[in-house]
C-alpha positions as CSV (number, residue, x, y, z in Angstrom):
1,X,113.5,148.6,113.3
2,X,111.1,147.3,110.7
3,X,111.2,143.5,109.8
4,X,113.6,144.2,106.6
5,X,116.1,145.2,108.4
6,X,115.9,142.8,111.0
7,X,116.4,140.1,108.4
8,X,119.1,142.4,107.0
9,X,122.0,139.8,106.1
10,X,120.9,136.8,107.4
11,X,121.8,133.8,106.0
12,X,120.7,130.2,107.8
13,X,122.7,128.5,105.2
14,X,126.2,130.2,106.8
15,X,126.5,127.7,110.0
16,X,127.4,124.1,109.2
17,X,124.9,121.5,110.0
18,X,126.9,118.9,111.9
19,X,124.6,116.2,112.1
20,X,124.1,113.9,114.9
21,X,121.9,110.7,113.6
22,X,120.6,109.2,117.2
23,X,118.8,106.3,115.3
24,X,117.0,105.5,112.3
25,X,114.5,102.7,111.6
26,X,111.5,102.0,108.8
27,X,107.6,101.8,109.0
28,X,104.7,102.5,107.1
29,X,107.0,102.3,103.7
30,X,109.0,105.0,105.1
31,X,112.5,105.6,106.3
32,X,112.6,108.1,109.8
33,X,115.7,109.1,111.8
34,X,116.2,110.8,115.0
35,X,118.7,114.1,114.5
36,X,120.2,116.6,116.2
37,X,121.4,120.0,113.8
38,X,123.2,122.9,114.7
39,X,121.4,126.2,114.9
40,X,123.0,130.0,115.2
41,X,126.0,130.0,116.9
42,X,125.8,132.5,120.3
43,X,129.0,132.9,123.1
44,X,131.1,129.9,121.3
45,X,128.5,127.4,121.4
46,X,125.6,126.4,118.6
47,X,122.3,125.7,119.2
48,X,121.3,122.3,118.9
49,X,118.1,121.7,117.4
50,X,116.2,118.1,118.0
51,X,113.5,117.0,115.3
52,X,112.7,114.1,113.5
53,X,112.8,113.2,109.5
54,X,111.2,111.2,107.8
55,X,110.9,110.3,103.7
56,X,109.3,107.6,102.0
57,X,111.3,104.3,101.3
58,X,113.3,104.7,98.2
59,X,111.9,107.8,96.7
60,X,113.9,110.8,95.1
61,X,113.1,114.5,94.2
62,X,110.6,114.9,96.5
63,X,108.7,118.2,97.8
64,X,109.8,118.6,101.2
65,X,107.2,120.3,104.2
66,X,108.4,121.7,107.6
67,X,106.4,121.3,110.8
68,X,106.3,123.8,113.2
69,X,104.5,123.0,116.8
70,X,102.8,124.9,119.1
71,X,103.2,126.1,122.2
72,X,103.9,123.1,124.9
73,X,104.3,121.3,121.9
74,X,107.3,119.6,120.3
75,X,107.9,117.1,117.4
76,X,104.8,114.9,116.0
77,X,105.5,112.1,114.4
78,X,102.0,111.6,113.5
79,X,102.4,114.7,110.9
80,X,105.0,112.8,108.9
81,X,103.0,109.7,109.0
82,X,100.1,111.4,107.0
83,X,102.5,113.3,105.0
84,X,105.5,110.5,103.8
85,X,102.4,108.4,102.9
86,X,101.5,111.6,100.7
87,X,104.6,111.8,98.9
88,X,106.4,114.1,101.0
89,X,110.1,114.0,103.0
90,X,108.9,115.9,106.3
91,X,111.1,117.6,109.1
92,X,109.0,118.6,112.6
93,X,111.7,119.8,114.8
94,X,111.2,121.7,118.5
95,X,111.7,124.8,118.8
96,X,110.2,125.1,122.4
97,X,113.4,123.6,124.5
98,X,113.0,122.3,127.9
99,X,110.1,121.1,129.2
100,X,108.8,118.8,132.1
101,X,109.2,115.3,131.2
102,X,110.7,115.8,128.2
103,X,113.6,113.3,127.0
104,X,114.9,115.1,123.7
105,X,113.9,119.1,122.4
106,X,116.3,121.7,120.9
107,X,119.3,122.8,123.1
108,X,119.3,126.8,123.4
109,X,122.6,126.0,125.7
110,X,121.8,129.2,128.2
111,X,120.1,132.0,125.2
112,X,118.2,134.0,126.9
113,X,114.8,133.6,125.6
114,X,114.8,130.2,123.5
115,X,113.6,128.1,125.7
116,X,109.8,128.6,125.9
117,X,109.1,127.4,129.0
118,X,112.1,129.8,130.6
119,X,112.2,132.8,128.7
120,X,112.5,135.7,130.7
121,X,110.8,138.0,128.4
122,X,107.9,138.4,125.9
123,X,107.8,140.4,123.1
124,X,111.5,141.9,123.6
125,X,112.2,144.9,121.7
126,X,115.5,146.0,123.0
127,X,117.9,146.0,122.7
128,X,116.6,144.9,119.9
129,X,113.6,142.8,118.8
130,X,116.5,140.0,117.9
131,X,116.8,139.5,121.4
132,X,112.9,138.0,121.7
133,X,112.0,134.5,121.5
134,X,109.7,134.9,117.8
135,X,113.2,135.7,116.7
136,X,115.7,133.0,117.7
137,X,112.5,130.7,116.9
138,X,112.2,132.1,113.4
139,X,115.9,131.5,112.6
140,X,115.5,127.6,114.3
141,X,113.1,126.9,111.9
142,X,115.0,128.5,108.7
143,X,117.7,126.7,110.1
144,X,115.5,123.6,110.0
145,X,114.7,124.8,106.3
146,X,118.4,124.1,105.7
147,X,118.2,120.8,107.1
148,X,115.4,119.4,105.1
149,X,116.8,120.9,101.6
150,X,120.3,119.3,101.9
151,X,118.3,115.5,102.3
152,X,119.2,113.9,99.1
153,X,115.3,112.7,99.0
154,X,114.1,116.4,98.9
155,X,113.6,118.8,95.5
156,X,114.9,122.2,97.3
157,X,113.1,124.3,94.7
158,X,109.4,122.7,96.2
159,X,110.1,123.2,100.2
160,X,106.8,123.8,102.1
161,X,106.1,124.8,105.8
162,X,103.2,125.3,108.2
163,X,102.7,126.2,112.1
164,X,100.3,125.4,114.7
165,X,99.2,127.9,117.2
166,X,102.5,130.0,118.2
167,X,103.9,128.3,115.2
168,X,101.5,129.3,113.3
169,X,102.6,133.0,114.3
170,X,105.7,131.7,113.1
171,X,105.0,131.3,109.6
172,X,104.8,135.1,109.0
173,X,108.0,135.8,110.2
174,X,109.6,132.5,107.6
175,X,108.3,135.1,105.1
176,X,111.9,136.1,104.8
177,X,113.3,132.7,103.7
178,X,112.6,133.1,99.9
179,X,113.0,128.9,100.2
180,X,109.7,128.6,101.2
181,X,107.1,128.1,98.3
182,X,104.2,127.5,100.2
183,X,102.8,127.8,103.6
184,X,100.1,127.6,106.4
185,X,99.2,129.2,109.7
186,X,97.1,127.4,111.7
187,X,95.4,129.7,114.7
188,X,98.2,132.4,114.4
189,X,97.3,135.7,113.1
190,X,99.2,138.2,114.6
191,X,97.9,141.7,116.2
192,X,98.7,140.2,119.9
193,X,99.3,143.5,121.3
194,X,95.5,144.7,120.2
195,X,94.5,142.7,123.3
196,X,90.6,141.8,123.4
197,X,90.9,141.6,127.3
198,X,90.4,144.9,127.9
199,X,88.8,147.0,125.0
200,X,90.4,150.4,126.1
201,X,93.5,148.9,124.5
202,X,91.8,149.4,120.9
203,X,93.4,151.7,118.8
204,X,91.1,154.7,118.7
205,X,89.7,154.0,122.0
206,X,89.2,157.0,124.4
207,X,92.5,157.3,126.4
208,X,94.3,154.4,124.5
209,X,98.1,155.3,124.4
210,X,100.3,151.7,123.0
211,X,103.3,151.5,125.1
212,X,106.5,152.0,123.2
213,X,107.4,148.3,123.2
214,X,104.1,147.9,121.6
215,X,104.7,149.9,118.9
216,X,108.0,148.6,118.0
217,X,106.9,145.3,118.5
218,X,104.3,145.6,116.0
219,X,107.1,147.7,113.7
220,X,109.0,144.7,113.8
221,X,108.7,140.9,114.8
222,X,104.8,140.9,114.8
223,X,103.1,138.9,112.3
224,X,101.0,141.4,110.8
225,X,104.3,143.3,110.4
226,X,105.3,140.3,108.0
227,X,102.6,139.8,106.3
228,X,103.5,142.0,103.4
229,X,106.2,140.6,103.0
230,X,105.0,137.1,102.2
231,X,105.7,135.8,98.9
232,X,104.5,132.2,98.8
233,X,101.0,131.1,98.9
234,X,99.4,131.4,102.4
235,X,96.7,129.4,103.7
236,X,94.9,130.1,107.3
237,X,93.0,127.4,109.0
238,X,91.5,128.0,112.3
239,X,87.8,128.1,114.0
240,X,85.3,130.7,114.2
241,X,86.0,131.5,118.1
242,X,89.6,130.7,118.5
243,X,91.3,133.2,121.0
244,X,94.9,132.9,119.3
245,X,94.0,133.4,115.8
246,X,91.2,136.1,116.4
247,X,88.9,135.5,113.2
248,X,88.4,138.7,111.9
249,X,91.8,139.9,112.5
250,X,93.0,137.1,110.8
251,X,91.8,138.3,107.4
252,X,93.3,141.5,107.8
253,X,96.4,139.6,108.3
254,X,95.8,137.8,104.8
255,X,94.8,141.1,103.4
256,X,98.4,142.4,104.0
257,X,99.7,140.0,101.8
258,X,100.7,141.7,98.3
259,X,98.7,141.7,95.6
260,X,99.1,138.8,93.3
261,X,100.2,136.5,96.1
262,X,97.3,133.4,96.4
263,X,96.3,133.7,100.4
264,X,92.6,131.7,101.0
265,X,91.2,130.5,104.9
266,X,89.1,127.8,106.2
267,X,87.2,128.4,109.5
268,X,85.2,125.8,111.6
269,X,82.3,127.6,113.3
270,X,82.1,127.7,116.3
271,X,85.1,125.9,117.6
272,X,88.3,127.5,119.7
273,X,92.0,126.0,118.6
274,X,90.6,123.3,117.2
275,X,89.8,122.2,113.5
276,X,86.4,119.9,112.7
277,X,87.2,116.9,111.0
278,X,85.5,118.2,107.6
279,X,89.0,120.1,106.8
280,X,91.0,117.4,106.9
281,X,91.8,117.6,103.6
282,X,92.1,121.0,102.8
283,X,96.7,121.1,104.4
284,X,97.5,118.3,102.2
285,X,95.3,119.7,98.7
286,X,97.2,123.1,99.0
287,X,100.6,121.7,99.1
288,X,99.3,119.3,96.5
289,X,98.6,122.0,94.7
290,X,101.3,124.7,95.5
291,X,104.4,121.8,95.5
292,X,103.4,119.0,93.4
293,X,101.0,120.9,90.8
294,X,98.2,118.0,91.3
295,X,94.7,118.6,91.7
296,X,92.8,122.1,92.1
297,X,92.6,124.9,94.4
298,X,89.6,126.9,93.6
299,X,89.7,130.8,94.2
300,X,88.3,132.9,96.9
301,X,84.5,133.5,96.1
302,X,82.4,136.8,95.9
303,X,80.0,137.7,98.7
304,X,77.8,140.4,99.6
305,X,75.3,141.5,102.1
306,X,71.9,143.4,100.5
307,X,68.5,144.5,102.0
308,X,66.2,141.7,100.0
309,X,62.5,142.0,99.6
310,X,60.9,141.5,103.1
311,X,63.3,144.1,103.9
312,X,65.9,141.8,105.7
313,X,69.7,141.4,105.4
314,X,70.5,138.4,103.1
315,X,73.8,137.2,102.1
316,X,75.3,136.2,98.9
317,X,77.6,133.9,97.7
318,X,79.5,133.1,94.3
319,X,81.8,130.6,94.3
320,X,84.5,129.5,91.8
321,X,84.1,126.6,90.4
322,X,80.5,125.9,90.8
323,X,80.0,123.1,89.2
324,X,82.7,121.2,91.5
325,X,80.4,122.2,94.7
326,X,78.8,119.9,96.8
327,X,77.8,121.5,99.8
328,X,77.3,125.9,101.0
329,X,76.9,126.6,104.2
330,X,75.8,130.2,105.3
331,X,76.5,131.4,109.3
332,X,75.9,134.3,110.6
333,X,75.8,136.3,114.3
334,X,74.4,139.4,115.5
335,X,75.7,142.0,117.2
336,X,78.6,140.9,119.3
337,X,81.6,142.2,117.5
338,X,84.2,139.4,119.7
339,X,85.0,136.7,117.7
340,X,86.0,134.5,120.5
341,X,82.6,134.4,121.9
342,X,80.0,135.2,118.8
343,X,76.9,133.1,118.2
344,X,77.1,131.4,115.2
345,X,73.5,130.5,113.6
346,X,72.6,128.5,110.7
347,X,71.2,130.1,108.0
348,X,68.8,128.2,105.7
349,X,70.8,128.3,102.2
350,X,69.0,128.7,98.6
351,X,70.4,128.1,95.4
352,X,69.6,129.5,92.0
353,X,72.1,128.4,89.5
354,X,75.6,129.7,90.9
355,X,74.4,132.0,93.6
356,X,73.8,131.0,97.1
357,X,71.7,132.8,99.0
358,X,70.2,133.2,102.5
359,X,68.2,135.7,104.6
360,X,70.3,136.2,107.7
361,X,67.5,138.5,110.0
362,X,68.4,140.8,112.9
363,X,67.1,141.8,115.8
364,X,68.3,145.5,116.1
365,X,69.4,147.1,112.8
366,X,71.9,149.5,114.1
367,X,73.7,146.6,115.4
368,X,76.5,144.5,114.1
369,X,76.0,141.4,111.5
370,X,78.2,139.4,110.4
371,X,78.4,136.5,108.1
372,X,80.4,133.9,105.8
373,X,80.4,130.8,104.1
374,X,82.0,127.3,104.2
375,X,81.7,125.9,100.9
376,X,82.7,122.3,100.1
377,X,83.8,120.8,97.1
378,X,84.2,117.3,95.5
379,X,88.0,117.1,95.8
380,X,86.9,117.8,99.7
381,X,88.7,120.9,100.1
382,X,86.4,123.5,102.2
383,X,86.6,126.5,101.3
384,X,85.3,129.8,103.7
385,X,84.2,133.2,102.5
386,X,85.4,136.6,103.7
387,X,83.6,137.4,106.0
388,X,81.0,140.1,105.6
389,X,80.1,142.6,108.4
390,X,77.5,145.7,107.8
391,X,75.3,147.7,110.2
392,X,72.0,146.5,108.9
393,X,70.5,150.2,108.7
394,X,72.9,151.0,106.6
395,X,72.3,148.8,103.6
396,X,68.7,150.0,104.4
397,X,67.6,146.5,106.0
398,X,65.2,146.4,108.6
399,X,65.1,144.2,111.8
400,X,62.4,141.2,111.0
401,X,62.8,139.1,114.5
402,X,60.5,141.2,117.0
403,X,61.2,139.5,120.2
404,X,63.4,137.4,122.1
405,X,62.9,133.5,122.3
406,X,62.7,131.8,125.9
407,X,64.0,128.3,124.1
408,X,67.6,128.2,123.5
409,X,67.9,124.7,122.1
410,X,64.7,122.1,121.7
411,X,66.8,119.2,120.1
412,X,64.8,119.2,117.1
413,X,67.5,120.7,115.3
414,X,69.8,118.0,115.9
415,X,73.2,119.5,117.9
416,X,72.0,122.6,116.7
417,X,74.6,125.3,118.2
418,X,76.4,122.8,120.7
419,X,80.1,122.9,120.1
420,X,82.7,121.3,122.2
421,X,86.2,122.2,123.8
422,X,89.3,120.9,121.9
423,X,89.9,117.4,121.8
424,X,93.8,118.0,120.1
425,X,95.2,120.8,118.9
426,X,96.4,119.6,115.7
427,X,94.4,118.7,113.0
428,X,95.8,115.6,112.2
429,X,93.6,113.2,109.8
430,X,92.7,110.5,111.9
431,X,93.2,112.4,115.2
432,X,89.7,114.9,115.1
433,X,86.4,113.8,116.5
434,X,82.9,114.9,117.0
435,X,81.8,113.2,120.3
436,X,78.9,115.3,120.0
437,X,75.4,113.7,118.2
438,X,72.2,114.3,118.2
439,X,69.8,111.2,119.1
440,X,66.8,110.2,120.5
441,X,65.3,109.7,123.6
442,X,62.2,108.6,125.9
443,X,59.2,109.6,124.5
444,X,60.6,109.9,120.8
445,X,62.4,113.3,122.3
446,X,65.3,114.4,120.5
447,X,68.4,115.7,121.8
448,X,72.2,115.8,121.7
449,X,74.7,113.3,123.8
450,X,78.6,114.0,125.0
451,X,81.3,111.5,125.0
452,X,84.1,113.1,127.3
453,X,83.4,116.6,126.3
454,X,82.2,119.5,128.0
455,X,79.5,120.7,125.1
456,X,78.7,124.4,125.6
457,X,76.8,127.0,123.5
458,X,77.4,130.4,123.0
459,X,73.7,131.2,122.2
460,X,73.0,133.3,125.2
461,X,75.0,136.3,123.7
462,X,72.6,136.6,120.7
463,X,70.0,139.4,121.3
464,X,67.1,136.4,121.0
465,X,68.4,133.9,123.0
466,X,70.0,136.1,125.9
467,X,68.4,135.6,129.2
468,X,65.9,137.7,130.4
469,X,67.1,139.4,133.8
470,X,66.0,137.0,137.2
471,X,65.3,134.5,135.1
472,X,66.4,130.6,136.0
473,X,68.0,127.8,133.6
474,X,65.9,125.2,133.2
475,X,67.0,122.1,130.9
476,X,66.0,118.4,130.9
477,X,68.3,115.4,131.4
478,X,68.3,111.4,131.1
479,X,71.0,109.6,132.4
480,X,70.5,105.9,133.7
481,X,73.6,106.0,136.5
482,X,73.8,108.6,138.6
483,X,75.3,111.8,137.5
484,X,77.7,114.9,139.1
485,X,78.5,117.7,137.2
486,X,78.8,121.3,136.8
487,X,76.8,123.8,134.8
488,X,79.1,127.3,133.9
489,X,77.9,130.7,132.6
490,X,80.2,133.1,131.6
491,X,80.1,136.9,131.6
492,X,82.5,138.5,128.7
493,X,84.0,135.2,128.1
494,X,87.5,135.6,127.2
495,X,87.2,139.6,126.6
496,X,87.0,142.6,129.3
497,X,85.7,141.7,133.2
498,X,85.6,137.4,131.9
499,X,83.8,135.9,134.8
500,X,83.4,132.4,135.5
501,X,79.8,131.2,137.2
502,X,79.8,128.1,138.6
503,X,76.7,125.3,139.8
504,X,77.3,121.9,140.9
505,X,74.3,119.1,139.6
506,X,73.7,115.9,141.2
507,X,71.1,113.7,140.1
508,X,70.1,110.0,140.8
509,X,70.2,107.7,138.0
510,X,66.2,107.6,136.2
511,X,65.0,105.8,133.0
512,X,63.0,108.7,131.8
513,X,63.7,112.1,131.8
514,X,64.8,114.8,134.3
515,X,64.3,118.7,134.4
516,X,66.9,120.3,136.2
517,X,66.0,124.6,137.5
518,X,69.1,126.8,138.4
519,X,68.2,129.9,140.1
520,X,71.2,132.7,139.3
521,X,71.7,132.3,143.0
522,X,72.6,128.7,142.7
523,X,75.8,130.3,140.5
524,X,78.8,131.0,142.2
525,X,81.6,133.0,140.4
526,X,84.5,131.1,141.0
527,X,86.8,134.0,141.5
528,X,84.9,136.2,144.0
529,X,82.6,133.7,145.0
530,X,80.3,136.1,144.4
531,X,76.5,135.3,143.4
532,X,75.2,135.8,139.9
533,X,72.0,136.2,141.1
534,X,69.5,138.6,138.9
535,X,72.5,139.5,136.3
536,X,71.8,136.0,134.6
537,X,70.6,138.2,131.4
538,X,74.7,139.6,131.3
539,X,76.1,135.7,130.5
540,X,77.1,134.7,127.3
541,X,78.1,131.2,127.0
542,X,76.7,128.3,128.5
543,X,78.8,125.2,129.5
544,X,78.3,121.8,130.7
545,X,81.3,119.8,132.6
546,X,81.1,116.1,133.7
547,X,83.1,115.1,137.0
548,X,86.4,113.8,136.1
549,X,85.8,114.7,132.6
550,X,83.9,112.0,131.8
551,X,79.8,111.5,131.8
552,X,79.4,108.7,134.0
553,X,76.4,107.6,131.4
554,X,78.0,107.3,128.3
555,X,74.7,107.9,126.6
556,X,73.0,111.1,128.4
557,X,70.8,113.3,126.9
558,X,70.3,116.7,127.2
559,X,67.5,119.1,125.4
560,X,65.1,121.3,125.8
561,X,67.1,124.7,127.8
562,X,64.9,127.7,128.2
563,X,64.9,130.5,130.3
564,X,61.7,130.9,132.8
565,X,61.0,133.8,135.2
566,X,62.6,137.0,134.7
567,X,61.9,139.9,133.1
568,X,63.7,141.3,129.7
569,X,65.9,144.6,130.2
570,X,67.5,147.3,127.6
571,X,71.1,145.2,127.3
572,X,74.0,147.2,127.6
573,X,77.3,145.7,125.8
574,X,80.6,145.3,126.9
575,X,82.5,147.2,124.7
576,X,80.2,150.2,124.6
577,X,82.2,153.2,126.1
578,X,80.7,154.6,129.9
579,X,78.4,157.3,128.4
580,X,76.7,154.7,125.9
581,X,72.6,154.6,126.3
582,X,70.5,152.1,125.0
583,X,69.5,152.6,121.8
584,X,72.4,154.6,121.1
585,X,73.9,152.4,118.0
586,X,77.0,152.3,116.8
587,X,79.4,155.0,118.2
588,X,82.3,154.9,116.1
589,X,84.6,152.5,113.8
590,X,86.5,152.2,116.9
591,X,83.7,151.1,119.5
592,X,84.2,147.5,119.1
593,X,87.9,145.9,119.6
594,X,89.5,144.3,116.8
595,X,87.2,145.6,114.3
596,X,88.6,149.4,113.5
597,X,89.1,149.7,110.3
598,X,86.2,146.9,109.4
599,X,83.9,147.6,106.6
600,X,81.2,147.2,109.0
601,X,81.8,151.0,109.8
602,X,83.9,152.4,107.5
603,X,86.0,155.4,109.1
604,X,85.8,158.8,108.0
């Protein structure tokens, strides 16, 4: 059963609506009210879905948007306070049901499988794939589609909608409801059933065999099955590294959209389900554009990968709309082909009249490299590139960097590659932080400082800055007050074998600065309890944790992490099948998961 005719015949205008107002009030110029709706009618009795609407004071013919939460999630009035005072009538209704602690969410009234926290299955293909919870979800929020239009405030010609997380898998499935002229997934991408936890799950893989539900899941209610179907303009936002909406399969997802139909994406490196607060503009500019016909979206730009003249990978860009750009920004990684823990560096960008430019070197040529561009404009919309990945070798580049670096992170490069862990999952203008900056400290040293994050790096998977094996972590500290925290290295983080190395710090207040040494044997694997011990050169992220997730010293600095001791080894990746040898390069499209099919290695 295919997603056509799963759709077959529905119609989420054929129930009636029965509204139940459970209050109303005014603020911000705006006039909300507190609603219950019916749903699909199952065994005699409607579902009875719980959101809140809101439309500015007054106003009339208005595009109208529809917010669709997350997982855990439920209605956020927060998104209708940025949009009303936009111009829009919004609707964010739960989809999700019951939940600890939860006063008012969406009545399933005993179907099997709506309420999130309950259901009793996941991706449900029979009877049939109408039975799973992506389904009944997708028909509460077309129902919820039939809410907003029938608001005298709302134009039901301009009706909008994006999802967060497992709502943003929920957009590709409203592709159905020709209502909906414009939309956006945030971190949902589809391909779920490609798992990245265990690579042998690749399609092509040696002994890979999908399970039948599998492959009528992704016949049917997954949201790369959708995907052609989409008619309205899609947007994607996510980050880099998120684990939901895996990055590269995420443009494959847009790629399935038909010709003709505008699709564009806007990554933040480096972070995982969260959005950096330079995109705050970019939800409310594409429904400007896409409902209300005001301001610009510019087109997706041309890129390229060539060999340049010191013989060198460098990346190209060509954006639309040159003249409106105020800011490129070039990243690239090598090697690793999982998105959800890649190294992101920094390229140094040049610029010779409407070409960007930046050499992006390598370390081994045979091996992966990947790149794309954020590129910013004046109406502050930020834009990202596809993303480009090539074997170096065979554009004919060579590998320029000729051995690995001990120094990970000096501070002289401000945060450098420090990210942080999610401070909110939606990215709600107003809600987004940094809480990571770089400053300076005794002696004139510079460094980075954490406000109630857990900064961590995922320089140690890059072939330079991986850790030579027996070698110890060494980085230095000042914090006035003393200080008790934990220092994490990871092994495969998020993909095949992820394991979790643990090493408690305690350190007495000091004015100046501290070096702290970790020996592999000081990290315990949290699981196993287990010692990492010489293997240090097999982590790939580096993490540091305060004690009740706060720094004690609101202003400590860290810089200066290096590797000392050890010796350097041939590396042997994760994903490389059993017989794999070093030096053995790239062993088919299908060697790395989530990337078959990638123009990186184009099958035969």
């Amino acid at each position: 059963m295919g997603p056509e005719e799963i759709w077959a015949g529905y119609d989420p205008r054929a129930e009636p609506l029965d509204e139940e107002i459970l209050k109303t009030w005014e603020e911000d110029g705006a006039t909300y009210k507190e609603v219950y709706f019916n749903g699909e009618l199952f065994d005699g009795k409607y579902v009875r879905i719980y959101g809140i609407y809101a439309a500015p004071t007054g106003a009339k013919n208005l595009p109208g948007l529809l917010h669709i939460h997350g997982g855990g999630q439920t209605v956020n009035k927060d998104w209708l306070k940025v949009f009303t005072a936009e111009g829009y009538a919004v609707l964010s209704i739960n989809w999700g049901g019951e939940w600890p602690n939860r006063e008012r969410y969406t009545l399933w009234n005993g179907v099997e499988n709506g309420d999130h926290k309950h259901r009793t299955g996941r991706e449900v293909t029979k009877p049939s794939p109408r039975s799973d919870s992506y389904y009944l979800w997708t028909q509460a929020s077309m129902r919820a589609v039939t809410y907003l239009e029938s608001q005298p405030e709302v134009n039901p010609d301009k009706i909008g909608a994006y999802g967060i997380s497992m709502g943003g898998s929920i957009m590709w499935n409203i592709a159905f409801d020709p209502r909906i002229k414009a939309g956006c997934a945030i971190y949902g991408a589809g391909w779920n059933t490609y798992t990245y936890d265990e690579t042998r799950y690749s399609v092509g893989m040696p002994g890979h065999t999908p399970s039948e539900n599998d492959l009528r899941w992704r016949a049917s209610l997954a949201p790369e099955a959708s995907a052609p179907y989409v008619k309205f303009p899609m947007l994607f936002l996510s980050s880099s590294n998120d684990r939901h909406g895996y990055m590269d399969r995420a443009e494959q997802s847009l790629d399935l959209i038909p010709e003709g139909v505008p699709r564009a994406w806007a990554l933040t490196p480096r972070l995982r389900h969260h959005i950096g607060v330079d995109f705050i503009h970019d939800l409310p500019a594409w429904f400007d554009f896409y409902l209300k016909g005001e301001g610009n979206w510019p087109k997706n730009p041309a890129t390229a990968i060539k060999s340049g003249k010191s013989g060198a990978p460098v990346f190209y860009l060509k954006p639309d709309n040159p003249e409106e750009v105020v800011k490129v920004e070039i990243f690239y990684g090598l090697e690793n082909p999982f998105a959800v823990n890649r190294h992101w560096r920094t390229a140094e960008v040049n610029q010779s009249k409407d070409i960007y430019s930046a050499v992006v070197p390598v370390m081994n040529a045979d091996e992966y490299l990947f790149a794309f561009a954020n590129i910013t404009y004046k109406s502050g919309v930020v834009l990202s590139s596809p993303l480009e990945a090539v074997i170096p070798s065979n554009i004919r580049a060579v590998a320029t960097i000729k051995k690995p670096s001990r120094l990970i992170y000096d501070g002289k490069e401000g945060i450098g590659d420090w990210t942080r862990g999610s401070t909110g999952t939606d990215p709600i203008p107003g809600k987004i932080d940094k809480r990571l900056k770089a400053v300076t400290g005794p002696g004139g040293k510079p460094g980075f400082t954490a406000e109630r994050v857990s900064p961590f790096t995922y320089a140690p998977s890059d072939p330079e800055f991986r850790a030579p094996k027996g070698a110890s972590l060494q980085f230095d500290i000042k914090t006035d007050v003393d200080e008790d925290f934990t220092v994490r290295l990871y092994k495969n983080y998020w993909v095949r074998d992820f394991e979790t190395y643990e090493c408690s710090v305690n350190l007495k207040g000091d004015r100046g600065w501290q070096t702290v040494t970790l020996t592999g044997d000081q990290f315990i694997e949290k699981k196993s309890k287990k010692p990492l011990g010489d293997s240090i050169n097999e982590v790939g992220v580096l993490e540091l944790s305060p004690g009740n997730k706060k720094w004690k010293d609101s202003d400590v600095i860290f810089r200066n992490f290096r590797w000392v001791g050890g010796k350097y080894v041939p590396h042997v990746h994760a994903y490389r099948s059993k017989d794999w040898k070093p030096g053995g390069g790239i062993i088919n499209s299908d060697d790395a998961d989530h990337l078959q099919d990638h123009e990186a290695v184009k099958p035969e």
